[in-house]
N, C-alpha and C positions, 0 to 999 in steps of 0.2 A: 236709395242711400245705402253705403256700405263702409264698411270700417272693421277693424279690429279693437277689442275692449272696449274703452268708454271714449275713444274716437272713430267720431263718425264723419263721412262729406257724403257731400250731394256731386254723385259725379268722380269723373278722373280731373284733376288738375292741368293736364298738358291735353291736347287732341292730336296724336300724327298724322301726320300727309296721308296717309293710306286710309284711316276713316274720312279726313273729309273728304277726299275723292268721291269714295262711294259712297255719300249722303249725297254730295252736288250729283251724280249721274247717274242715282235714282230719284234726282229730286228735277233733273233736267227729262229723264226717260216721262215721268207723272205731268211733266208740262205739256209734253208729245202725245202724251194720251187724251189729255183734253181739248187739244188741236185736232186730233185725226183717231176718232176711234177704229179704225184699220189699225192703228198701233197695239192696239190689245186684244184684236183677233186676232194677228195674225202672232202676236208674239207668247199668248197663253197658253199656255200646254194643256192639250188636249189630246186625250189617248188615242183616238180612231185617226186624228188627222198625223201623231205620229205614227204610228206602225201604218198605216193604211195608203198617208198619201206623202209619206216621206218627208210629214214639216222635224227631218232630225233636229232642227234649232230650239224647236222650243224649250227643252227640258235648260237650255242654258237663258234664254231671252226673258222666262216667265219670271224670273228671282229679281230681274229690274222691275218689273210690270206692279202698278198696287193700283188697286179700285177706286177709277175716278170718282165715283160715287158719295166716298168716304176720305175723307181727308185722315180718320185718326187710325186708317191702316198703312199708311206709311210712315204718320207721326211713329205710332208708338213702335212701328220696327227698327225706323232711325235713331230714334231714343235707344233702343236695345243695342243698337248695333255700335251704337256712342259711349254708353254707359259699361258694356261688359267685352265690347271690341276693343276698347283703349289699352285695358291693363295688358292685354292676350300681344295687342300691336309693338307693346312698348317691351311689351317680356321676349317675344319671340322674334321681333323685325319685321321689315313691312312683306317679305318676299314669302316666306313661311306663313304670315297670316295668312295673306291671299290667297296661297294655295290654297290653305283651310278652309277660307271661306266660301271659292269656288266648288272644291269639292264639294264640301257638304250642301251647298245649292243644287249644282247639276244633278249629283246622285239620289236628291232625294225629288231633283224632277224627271229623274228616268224610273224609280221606283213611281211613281205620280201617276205615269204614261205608262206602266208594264203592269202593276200589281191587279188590275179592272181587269184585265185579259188574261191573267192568269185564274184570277175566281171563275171568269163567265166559263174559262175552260175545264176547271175543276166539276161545273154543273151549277153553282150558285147564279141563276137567274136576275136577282136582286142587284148584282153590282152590272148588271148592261147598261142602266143610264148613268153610269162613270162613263162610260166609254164615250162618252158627249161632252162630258164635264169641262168646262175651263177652270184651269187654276192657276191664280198667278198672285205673286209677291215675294218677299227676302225672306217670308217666317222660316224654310226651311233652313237656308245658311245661318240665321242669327240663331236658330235653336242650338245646332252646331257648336256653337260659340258662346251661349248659355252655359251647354256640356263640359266644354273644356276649360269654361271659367271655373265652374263646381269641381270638376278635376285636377284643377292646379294651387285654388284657394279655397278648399272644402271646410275651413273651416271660420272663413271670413263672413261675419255678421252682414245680413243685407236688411233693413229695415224697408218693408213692401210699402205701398201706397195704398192700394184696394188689393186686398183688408192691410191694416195699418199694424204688421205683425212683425218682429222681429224674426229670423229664422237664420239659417247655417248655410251657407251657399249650397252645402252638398245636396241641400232638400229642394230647390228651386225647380228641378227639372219636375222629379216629381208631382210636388204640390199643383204645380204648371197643369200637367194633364189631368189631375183630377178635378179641380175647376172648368178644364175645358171639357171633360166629360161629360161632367154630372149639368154646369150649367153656364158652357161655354156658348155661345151663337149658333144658331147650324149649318150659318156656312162657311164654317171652319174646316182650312183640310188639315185634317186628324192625321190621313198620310202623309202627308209634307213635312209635317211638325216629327211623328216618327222617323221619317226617313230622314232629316236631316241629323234628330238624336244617334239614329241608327248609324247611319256613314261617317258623320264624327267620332262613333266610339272604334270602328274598326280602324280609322286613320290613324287616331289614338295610338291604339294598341299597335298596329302595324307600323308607325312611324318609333314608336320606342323612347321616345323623350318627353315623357307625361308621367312621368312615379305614380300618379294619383291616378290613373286611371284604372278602373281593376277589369282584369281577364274572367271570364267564365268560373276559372277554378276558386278563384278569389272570391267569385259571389258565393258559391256553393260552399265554400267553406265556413263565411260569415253567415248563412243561412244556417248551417250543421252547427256552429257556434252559439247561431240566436235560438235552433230549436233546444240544443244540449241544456243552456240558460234557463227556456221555460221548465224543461222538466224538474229540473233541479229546484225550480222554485217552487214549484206545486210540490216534487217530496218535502221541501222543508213549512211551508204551509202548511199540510198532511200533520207532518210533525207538532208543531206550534197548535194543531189543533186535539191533537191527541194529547198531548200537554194537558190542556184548558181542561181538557175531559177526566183526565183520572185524577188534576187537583180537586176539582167541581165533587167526583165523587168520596175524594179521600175528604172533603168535609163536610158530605154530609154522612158519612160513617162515625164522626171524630168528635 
């Protein structure tokens, strides 16, 4: 649920053409899956079989793909892609979403397929069985689109479910990963969900029509602002307690 002040819904109001699309044919690709599991090997992205044996499609085919297995990893990506796709569709048009959306799927499924090959190069042994990995589903596009929701209405009340916590869109993304950190599932791709944060916020920035998006300097500045803040408060803390200290003494002298 989300709202501003003391109104809230459950939901957007209107659904455009362009969400239900991609709910029916990722909800038509999930039917295909459970027909013919050839569908989700061949469509998963997996890092050896692209750089190795040329499957280039996958980094685009896996963001359809969600684990037969589990029915509540497509629910709760359709959900997302329902709930924080609509206002982004309705704001921006369906032609602009989609690009959005595409991008930040394929990009964070060629970071998915490159980043394992990049480590085992570096010397890190530990990421070689990524290079096997499949990984498929929409989390990277809809994180994407999380981002740019927090970016556009940062300061729109979103009341969570699990935990059942009010909070400030701007905090979503955040909050997001530290959950899945500390005590997310483990077979959550951590890189997918970055990568898709990650290539949303360059498109962000590179595309120019997001005000609420901030650049590099922008962080650093609000950091040099949060650190300037703490100092200031520990001087005037310092203070207030040197206070305490020479009235304490001026009575018992008095």
């Amino acid at each position: 649920m989300y709202g501003r002040g003391s109104q809230f819904s459950f939901g957007p109001p209107v659904t455009p053409q362009i969400i239900k699309s991609l709910i029916i044919a990722n909800a038509v690709v999930f039917v295909a899956q459970m027909m013919s599991p050839t569908v989700t090997m061949f469509g998963a992205v997996t890092p050896a079989l692209v750089w190795e044996h040329l499957y280039v499609w996958q980094p685009f085919t896996y963001m359809w793909l969600h684990s037969p297995g589990s029915i509540f990893h497509i629910l709760f990506n359709m959900f997302a892609l329902w709930m924080f796709g609509t206002p982004l569709a309705m704001l921006w048009g369906e032609q602009r979403f989609f690009r959005y959306y595409l991008t930040c799927g394929v990009g964070a499924g060629f970071l998915i397929a490159t980043v394992p090959y990049l480590t085992v190069w570096m010397g890190f042994d530990a990421a070689i069985p990524e290079l096997t990995m499949h990984t498929l589903g929409a989390s990277g596009a809809v994180m994407g689109l999380l981002l740019a929701f927090s970016f556009t209405w940062p300061d729109r009340t979103i009341m969570l479910i699990f935990p059942p916590i009010p909070l400030k869109a701007i905090w979503l993304i955040p909050l997001i990963f530290v959950m899945e950190f500390t005590s997310g599932p483990a077979n959550v791709s951590h890189l997918g969900h970055l990568g898709g944060v990650l290539v949303g916020w360059i498109y962000l920035l590179n595309e120019g029509r997001t005000p609420g998006a901030p650049t590099f300097d922008t962080l650093l500045l609000r950091w040099k602002r949060y650190r300037m803040r703490q100092r200031l408060r520990a001087v005037q803390d310092e203070e207030r307690r040197q206070r305490r200290e020479w009235r304490d003494d001026d009575h018992k002298f008095h």
